[in-house]
C-alpha positions as CSV (number, residue, x, y, z in Angstrom):
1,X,8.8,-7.8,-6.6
2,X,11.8,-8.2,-4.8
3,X,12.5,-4.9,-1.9
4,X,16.0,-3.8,-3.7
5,X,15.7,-0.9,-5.2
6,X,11.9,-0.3,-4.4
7,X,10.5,3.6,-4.2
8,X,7.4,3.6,-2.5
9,X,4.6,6.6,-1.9
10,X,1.1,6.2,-0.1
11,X,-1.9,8.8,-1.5
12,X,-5.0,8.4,0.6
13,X,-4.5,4.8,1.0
14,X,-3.0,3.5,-2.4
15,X,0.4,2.2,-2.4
16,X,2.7,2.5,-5.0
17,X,5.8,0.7,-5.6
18,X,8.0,1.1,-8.8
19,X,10.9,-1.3,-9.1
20,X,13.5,-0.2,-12.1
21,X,15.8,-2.4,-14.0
22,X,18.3,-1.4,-16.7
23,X,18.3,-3.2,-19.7
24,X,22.0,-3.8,-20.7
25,X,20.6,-6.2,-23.4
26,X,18.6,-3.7,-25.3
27,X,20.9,-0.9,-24.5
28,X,23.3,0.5,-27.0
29,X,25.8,2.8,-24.9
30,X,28.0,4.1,-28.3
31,X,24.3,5.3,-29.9
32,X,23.0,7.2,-27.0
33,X,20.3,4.2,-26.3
34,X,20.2,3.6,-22.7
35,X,16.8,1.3,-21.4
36,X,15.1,0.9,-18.6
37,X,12.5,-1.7,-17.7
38,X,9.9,-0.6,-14.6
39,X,7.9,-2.6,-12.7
40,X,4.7,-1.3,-10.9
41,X,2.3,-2.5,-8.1
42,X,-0.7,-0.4,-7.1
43,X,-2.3,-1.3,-3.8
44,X,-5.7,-0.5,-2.4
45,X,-5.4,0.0,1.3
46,X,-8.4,2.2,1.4
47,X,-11.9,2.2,2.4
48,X,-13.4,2.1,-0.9
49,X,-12.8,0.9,-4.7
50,X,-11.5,2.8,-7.4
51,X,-10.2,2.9,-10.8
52,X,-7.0,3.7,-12.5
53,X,-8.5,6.2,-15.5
54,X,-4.9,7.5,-16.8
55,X,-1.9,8.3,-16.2
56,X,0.9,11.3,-16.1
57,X,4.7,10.9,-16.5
58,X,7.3,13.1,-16.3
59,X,10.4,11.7,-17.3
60,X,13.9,13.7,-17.1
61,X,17.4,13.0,-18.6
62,X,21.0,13.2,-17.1
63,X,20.7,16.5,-19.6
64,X,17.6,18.1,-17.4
65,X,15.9,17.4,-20.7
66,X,12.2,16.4,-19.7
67,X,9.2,14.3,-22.0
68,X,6.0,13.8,-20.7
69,X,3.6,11.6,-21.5
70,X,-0.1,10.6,-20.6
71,X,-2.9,8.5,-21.7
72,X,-5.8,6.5,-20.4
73,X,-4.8,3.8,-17.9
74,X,-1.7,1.7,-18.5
75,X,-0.7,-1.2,-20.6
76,X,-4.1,-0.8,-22.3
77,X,-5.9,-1.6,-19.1
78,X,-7.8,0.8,-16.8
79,X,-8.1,-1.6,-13.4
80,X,-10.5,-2.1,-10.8
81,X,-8.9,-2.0,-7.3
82,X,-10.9,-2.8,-4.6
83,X,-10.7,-2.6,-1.0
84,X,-7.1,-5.2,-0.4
85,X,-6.5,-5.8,-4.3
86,X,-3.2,-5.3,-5.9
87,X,-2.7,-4.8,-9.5
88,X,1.3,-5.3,-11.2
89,X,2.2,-4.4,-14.6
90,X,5.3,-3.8,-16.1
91,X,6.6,-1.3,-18.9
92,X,9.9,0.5,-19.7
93,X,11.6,3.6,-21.2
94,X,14.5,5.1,-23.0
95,X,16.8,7.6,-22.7
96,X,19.5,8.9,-24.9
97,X,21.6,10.0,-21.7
98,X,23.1,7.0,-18.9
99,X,20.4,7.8,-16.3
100,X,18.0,10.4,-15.7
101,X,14.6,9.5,-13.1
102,X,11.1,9.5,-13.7
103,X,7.7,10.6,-11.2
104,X,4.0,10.9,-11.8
105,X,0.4,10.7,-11.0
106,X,-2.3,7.7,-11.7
107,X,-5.2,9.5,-11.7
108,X,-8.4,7.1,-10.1
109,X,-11.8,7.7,-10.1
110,X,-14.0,6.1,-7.2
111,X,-17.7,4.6,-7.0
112,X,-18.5,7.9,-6.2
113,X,-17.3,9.4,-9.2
114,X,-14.3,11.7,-7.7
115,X,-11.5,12.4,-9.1
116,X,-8.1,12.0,-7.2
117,X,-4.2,12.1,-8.0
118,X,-2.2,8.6,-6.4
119,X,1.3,9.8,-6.4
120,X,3.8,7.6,-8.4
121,X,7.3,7.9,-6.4
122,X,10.2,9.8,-8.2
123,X,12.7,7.0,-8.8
124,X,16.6,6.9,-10.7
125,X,17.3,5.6,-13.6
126,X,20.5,4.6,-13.0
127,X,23.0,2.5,-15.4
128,X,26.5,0.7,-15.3
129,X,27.9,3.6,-18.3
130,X,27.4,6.7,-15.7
131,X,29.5,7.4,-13.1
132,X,28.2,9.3,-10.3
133,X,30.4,12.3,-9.2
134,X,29.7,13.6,-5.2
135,X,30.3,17.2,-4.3
């Protein structure tokens, strides 16, 4: 993961960087289809080990329009992190409007078996077809 366009957050020592791409090649501006790839990395800088159970997005349009979704861990996994591990996945999204943003929890569950909300950072979706007007 390169550090442009990074958006970090620490939650009682996990890290989280999300790293989001447009996807001009699977994007269809005249349909309404605007894509975004995302690119995670979760870091234990903690104490202790935990795991990644599910997750919660909340994903808003240029419109204020906003889908959430959530679901047991990610990609199909639900990671291990211990102590200094880092685990990287990547997945994407859609949107009918030219950029919108997206934020969230990971929700982990340590040795201990406590529950506990890692913050995901609020990050743009941004894309070449919307023009950003300052006030």
């Amino acid at each position: 993961m390169n550090t442009e366009n990074v958006y970090t957050e620490t939650t009682a020592g996990v890290t989280i960087h999300v790293q989001p791409v447009f996807l001009d090649h699977q994007s269809e501006p005249q349909q309404n289809h605007f894509v975004w790839a995302y690119h995670v990395r979760i870091e234990n800088n903690g104490a202790e080990s935990f795991q990644l159970i599910s997750r919660y997005w909340r994903i808003t349009d240029l419109s204020g329009k906003v889908f959430e979704v959530q679901g047991d861990g990610v990609v199909g996994e639900q990671p291990v992190l211990k102590p200094g591990d880092a685990y990287e996945y990547s997945s994407g999204t859609p949107l009918d409007t030219p950029s919108g943003f997206m934020s969230g929890t990971y929700t982990m569950l340590t040795k201990a078996g406590q529950n506990f909300d890692a913050v995901i950072p609020a990050f743009s979706l941004d894309s070449p077809h919307h023009i950003a007007q300052l006030h």
